[in-house]
MIMAR-818025 format. One record per residue: residue number from 1; residue in one letter; chain; x, y negated, z negated of N, C-alpha, C in turn. Coordinates in Angstrom, 3 decimals, always signed. Layout:
# residues N
  seq  type  mol       n.u       n.v       n.w      ca.u      ca.v      ca.w       c.u       c.v       c.w
  NUM     A    A         X         Y         Z         X         Y         Z         X         Y         Z
...
# end
This chain:
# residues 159
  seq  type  mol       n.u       n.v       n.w      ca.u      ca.v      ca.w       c.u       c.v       c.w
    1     X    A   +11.653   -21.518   -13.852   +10.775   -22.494   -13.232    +9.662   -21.735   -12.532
    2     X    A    +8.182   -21.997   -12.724    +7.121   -21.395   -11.657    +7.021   -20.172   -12.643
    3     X    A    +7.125   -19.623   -14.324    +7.451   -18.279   -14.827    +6.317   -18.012   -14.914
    4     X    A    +5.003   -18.615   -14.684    +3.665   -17.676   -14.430    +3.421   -17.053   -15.504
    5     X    A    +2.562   -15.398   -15.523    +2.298   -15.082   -16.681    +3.844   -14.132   -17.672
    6     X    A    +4.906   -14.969   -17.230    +6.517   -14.628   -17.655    +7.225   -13.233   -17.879
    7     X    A    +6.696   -12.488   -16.916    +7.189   -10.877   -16.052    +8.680   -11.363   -16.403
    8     X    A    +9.424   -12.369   -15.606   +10.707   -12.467   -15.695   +11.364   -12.830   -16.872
    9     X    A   +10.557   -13.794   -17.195   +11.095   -14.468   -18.722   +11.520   -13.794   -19.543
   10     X    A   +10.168   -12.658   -19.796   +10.507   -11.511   -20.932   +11.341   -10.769   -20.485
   11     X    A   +12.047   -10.402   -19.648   +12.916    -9.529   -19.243   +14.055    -9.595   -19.207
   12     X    A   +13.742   -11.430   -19.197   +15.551   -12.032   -19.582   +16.047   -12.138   -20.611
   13     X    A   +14.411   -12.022   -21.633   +14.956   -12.343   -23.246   +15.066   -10.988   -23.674
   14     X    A   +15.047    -9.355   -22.794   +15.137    -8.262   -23.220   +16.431    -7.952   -23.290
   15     X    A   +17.217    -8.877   -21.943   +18.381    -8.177   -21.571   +19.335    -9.331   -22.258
   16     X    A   +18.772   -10.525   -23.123   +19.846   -10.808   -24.270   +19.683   -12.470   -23.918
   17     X    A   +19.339   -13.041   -22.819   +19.164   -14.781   -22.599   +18.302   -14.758   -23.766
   18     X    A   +18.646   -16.355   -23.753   +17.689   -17.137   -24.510   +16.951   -17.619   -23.096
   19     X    A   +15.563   -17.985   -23.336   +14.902   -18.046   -22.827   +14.064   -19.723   -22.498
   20     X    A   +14.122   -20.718   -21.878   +12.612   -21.902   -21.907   +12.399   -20.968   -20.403
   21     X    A   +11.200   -21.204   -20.699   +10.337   -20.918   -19.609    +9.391   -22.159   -19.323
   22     X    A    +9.194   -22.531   -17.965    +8.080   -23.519   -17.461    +7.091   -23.166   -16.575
   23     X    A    +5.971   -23.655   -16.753    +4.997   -23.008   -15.676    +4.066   -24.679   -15.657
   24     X    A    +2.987   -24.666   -14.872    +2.519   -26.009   -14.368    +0.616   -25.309   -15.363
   25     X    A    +0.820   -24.189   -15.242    -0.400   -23.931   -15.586    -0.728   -23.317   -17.027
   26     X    A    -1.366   -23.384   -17.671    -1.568   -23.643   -18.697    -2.603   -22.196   -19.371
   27     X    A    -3.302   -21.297   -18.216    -3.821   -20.436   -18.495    -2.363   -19.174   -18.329
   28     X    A    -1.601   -19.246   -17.061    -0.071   -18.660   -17.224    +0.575   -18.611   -18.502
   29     X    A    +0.629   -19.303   -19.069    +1.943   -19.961   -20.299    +0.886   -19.292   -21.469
   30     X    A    -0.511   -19.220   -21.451    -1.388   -18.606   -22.321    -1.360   -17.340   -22.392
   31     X    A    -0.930   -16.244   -21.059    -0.976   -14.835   -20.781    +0.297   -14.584   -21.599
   32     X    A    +1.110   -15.911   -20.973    +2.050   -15.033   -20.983    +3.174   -14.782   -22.456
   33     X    A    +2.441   -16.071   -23.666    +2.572   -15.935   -24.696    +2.255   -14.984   -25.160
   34     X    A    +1.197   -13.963   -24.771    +0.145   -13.139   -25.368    +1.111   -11.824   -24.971
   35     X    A    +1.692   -12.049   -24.192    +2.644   -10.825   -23.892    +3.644   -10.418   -24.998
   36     X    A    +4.324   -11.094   -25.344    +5.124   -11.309   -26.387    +6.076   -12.683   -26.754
   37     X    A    +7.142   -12.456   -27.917    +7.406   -13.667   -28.459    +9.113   -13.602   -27.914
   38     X    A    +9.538   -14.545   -28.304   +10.914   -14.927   -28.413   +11.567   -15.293   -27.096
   39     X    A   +10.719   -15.976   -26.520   +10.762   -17.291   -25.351    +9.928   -18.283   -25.528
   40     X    A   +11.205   -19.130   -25.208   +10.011   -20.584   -25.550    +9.046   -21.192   -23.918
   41     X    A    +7.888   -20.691   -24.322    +7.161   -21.266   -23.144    +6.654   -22.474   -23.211
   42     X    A    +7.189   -23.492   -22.028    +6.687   -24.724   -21.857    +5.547   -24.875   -20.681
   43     X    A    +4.060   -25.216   -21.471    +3.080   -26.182   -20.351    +3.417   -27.239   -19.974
   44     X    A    +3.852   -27.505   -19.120    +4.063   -28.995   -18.489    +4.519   -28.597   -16.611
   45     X    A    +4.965   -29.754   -16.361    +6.116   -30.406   -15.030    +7.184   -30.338   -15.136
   46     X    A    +7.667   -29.514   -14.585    +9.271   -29.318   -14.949   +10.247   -30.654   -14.588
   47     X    A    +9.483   -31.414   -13.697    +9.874   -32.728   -13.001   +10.066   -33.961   -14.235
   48     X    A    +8.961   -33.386   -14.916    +8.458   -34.535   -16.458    +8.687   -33.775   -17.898
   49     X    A    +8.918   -32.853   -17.945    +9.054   -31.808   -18.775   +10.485   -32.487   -20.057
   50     X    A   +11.299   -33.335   -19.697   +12.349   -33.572   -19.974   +13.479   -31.840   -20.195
   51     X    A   +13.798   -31.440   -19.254   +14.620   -30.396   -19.709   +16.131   -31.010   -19.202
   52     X    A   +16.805   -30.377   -20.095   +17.991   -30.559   -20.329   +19.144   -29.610   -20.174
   53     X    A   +18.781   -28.416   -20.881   +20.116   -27.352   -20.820   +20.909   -28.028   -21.512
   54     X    A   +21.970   -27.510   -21.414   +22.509   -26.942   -19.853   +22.388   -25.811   -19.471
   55     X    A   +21.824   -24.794   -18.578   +21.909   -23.518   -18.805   +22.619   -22.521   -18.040
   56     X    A   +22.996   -21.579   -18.609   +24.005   -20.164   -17.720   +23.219   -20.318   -16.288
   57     X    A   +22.031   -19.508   -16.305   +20.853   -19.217   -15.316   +19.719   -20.259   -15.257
   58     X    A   +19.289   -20.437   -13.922   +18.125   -21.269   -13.315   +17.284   -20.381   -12.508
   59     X    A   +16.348   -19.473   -12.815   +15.478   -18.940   -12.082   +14.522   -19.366   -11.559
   60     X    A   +14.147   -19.562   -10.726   +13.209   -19.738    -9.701   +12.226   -18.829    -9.186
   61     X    A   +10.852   -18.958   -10.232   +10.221   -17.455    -9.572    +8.846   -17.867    -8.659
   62     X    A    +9.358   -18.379    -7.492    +7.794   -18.691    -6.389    +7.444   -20.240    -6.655
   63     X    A    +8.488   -20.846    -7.319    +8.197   -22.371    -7.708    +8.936   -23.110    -6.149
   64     X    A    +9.428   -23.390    -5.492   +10.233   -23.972    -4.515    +8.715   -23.846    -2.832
   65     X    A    +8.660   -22.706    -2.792    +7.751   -22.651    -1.518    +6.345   -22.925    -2.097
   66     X    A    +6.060   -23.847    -3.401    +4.742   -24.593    -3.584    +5.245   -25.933    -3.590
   67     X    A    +5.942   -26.703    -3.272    +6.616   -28.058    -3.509    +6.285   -28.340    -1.974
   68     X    A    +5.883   -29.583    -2.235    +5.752   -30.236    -0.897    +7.237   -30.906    -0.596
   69     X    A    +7.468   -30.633    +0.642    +9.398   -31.352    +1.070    +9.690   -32.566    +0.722
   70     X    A    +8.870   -33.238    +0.021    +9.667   -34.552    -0.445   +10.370   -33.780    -1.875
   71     X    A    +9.439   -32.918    -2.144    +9.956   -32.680    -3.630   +11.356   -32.369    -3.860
   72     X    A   +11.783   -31.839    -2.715   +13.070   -30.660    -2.150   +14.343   -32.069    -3.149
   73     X    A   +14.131   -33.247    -2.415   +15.204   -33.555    -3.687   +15.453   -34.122    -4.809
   74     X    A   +13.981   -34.122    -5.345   +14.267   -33.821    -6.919   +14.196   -32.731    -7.815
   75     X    A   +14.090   -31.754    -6.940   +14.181   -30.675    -7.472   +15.417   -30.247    -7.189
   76     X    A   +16.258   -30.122    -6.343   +17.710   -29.925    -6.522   +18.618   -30.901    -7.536
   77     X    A   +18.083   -32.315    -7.674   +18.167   -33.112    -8.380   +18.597   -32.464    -9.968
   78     X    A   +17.060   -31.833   -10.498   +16.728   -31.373   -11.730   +17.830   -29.943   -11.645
   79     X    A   +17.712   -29.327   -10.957   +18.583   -28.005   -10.933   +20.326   -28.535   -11.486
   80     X    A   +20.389   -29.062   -10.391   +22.241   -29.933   -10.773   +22.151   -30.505   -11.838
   81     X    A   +21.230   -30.844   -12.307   +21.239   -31.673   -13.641   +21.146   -30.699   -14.882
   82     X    A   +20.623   -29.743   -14.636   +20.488   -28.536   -15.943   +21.263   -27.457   -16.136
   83     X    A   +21.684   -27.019   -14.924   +22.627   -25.755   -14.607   +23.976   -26.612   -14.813
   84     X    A   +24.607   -25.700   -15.901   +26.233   -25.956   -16.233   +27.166   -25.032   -14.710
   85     X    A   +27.738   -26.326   -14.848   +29.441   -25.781   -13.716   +29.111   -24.094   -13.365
   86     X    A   +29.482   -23.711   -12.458   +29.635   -22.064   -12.468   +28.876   -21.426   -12.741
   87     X    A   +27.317   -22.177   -13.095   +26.213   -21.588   -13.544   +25.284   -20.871   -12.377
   88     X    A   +24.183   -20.186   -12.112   +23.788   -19.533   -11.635   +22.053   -19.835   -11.132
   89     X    A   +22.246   -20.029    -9.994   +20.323   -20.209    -9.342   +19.764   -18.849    -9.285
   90     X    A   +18.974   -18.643    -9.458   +18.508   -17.245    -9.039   +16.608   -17.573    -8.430
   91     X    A   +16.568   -17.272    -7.066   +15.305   -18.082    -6.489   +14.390   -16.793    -5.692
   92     X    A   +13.083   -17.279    -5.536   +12.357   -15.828    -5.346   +11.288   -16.940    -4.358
   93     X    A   +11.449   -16.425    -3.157   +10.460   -17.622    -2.028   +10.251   -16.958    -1.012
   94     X    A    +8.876   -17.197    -0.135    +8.148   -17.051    +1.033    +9.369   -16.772    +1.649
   95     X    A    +9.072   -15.677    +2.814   +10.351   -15.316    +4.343    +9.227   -15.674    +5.083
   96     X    A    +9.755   -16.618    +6.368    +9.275   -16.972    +7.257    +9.138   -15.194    +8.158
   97     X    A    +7.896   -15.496    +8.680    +7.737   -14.550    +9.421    +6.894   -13.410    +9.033
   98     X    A    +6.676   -13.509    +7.387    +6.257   -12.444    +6.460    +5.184   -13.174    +5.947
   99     X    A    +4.916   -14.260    +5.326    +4.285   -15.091    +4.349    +4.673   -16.317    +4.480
  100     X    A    +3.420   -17.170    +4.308    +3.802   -18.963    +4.185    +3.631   -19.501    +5.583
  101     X    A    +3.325   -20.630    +5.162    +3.425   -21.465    +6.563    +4.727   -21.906    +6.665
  102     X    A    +4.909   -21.667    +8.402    +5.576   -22.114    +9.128    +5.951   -23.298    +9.680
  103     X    A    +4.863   -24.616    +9.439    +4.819   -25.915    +9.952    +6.422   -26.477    +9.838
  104     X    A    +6.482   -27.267   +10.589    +7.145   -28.308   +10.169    +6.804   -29.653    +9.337
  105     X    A    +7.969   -29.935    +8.791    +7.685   -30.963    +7.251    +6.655   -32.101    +7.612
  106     X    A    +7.104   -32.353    +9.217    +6.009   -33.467    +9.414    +4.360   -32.985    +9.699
  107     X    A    +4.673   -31.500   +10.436    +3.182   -31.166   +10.293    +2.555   -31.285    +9.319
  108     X    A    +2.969   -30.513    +8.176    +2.663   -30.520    +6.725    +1.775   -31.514    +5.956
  109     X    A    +2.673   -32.903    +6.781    +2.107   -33.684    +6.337    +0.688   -34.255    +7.156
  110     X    A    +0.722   -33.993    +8.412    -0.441   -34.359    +8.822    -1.493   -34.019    +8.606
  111     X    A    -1.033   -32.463    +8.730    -2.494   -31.713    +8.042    -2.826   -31.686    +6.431
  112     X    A    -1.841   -32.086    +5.713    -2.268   -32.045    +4.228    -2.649   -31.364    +3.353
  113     X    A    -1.795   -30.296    +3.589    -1.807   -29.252    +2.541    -0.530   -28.230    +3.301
  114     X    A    -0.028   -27.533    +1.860    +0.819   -26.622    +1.800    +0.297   -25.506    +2.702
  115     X    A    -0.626   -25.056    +2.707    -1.504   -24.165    +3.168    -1.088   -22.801    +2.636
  116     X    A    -1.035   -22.872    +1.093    -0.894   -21.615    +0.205    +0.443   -21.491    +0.130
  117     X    A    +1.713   -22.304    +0.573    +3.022   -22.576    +0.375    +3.672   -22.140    +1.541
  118     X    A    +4.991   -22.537    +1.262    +5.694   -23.005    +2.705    +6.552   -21.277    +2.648
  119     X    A    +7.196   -21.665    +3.999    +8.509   -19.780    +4.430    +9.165   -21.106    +4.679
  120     X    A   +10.779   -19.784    +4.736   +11.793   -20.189    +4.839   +12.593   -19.382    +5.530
  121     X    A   +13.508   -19.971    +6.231   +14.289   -19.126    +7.191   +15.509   -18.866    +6.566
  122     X    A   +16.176   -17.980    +6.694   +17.808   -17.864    +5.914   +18.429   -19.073    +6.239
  123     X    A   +18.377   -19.587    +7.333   +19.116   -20.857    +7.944   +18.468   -22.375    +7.100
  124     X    A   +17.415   -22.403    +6.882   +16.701   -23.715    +5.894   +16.971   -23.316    +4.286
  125     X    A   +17.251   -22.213    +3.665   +17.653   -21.634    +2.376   +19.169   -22.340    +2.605
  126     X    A   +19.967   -21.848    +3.481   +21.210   -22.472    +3.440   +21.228   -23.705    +3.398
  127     X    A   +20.532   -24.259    +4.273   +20.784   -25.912    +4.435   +20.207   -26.614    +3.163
  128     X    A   +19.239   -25.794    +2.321   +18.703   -27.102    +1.828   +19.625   -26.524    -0.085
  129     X    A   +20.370   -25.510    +0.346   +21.237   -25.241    -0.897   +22.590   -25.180    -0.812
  130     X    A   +22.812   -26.123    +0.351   +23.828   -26.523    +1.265   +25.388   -26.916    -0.095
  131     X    A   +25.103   -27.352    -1.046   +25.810   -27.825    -1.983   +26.045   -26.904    -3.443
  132     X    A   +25.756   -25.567    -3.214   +25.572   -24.758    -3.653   +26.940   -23.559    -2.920
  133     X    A   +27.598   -22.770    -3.960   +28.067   -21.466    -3.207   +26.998   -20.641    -3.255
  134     X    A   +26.848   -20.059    -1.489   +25.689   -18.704    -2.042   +26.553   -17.380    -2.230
  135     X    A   +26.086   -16.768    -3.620   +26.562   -15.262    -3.743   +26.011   -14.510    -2.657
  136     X    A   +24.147   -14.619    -2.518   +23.394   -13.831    -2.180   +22.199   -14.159    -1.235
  137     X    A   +22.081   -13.691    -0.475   +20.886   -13.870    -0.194   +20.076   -12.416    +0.762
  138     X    A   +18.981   -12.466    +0.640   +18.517   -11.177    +1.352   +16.903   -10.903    +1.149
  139     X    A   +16.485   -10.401    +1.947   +14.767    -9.590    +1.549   +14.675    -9.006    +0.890
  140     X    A   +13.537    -9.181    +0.374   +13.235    -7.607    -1.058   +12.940    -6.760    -0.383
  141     X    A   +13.242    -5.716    -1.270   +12.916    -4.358    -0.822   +11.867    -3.531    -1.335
  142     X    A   +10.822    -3.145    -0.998   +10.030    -2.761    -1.745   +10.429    -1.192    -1.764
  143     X    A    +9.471    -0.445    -2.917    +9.711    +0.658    -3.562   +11.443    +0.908    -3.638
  144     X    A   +12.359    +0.177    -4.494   +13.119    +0.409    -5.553   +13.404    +0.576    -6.536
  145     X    A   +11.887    +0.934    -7.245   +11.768    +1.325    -8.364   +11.633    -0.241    -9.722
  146     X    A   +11.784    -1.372    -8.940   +12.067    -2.373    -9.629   +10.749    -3.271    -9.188
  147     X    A   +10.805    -4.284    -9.276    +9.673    -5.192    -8.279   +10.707    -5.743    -7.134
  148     X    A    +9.750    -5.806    -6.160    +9.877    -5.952    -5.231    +8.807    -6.066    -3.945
  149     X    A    +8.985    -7.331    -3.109    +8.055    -7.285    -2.063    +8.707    -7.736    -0.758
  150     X    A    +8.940    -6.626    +0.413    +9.314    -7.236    +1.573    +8.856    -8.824    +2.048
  151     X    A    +7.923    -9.555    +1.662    +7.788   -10.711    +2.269    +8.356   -12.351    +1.496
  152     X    A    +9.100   -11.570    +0.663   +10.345   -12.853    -0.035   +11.569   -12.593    -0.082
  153     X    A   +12.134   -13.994    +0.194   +13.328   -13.709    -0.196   +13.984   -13.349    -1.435
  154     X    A   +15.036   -13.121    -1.880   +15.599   -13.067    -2.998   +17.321   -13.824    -2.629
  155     X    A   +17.173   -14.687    -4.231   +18.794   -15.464    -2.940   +19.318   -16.002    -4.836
  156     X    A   +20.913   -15.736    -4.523   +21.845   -16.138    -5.906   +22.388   -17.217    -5.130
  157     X    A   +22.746   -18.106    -5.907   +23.715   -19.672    -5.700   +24.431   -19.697    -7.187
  158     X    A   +25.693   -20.123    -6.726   +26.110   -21.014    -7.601   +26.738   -22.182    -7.820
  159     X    A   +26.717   -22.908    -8.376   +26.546   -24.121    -8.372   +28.263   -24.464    -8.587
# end
């Protein structure tokens, strides 16, 4: 979900997933075809998209801290609905304190706009994946040789 120009996608279809990928944007899903093949990239709304699965893994790459908080439950909605039993979230979002606004949901709304997307506290990650087991959760680390950026989280659930 959010796979952009699909850094992750392809990496999942290296290490043996099958792959849908979704992105909202349409010049993304264009790069990131151009990268290579053997993921299926979808332009659309993942909300309208009709996806189905069921799938092992649900990645989440920077899609959750662009959703305005009403979205919060149909998008857990869509997650429970696609991810099979014992299956796996894997989510990549704003750390409060590092990146993102801080407002509260009602500020948010007053002022009217995301304001470049929302943070999250370990304590609002829990609550709002409250129905979820978490494996994981933690900050990136930068220079591990992998990607990585101190100002997101990185967090496993399973469902």
């Amino acid at each position: 979900m959010g796979c952009g120009p699909g850094r992750n996608a392809h990496y999942l279809r290296r290490v043996g997933f099958e792959v849908d990928a979704i992105d909202l944007s349409l010049e993304a899903i264009e790069w990131a075809r151009e990268r290579g093949s053997g993921v299926n990239f979808i332009h659309g709304d993942m909300f309208e998209a009709g996806l189905t699965g069921p799938y092992d893994l649900v990645y989440d790459s920077g899609c959750l801290h662009h959703l305005p908080p009403h979205r919060r439950v149909g998008y857990l909605e869509l997650v429970g609905r696609v991810l099979k039993p014992g299956g796996h979230l894997g989510l990549v979002c704003f750390a409060a304190g590092a990146m993102g606004s801080e407002r509260s949901d009602a500020e948010l709304y007053r002022v009217g706009s995301l304001e470049g997307g929302l943070a999250f506290t370990e304590e609002s990650l829990r609550w709002i994946f409250a129905d979820f087991a978490g494996v994981d959760l933690r900050r990136m680390r930068e220079g591990t040789g992998h990607f990585g950026e101190s100002f997101l989280w990185t967090a496993l659930f399973r469902r």
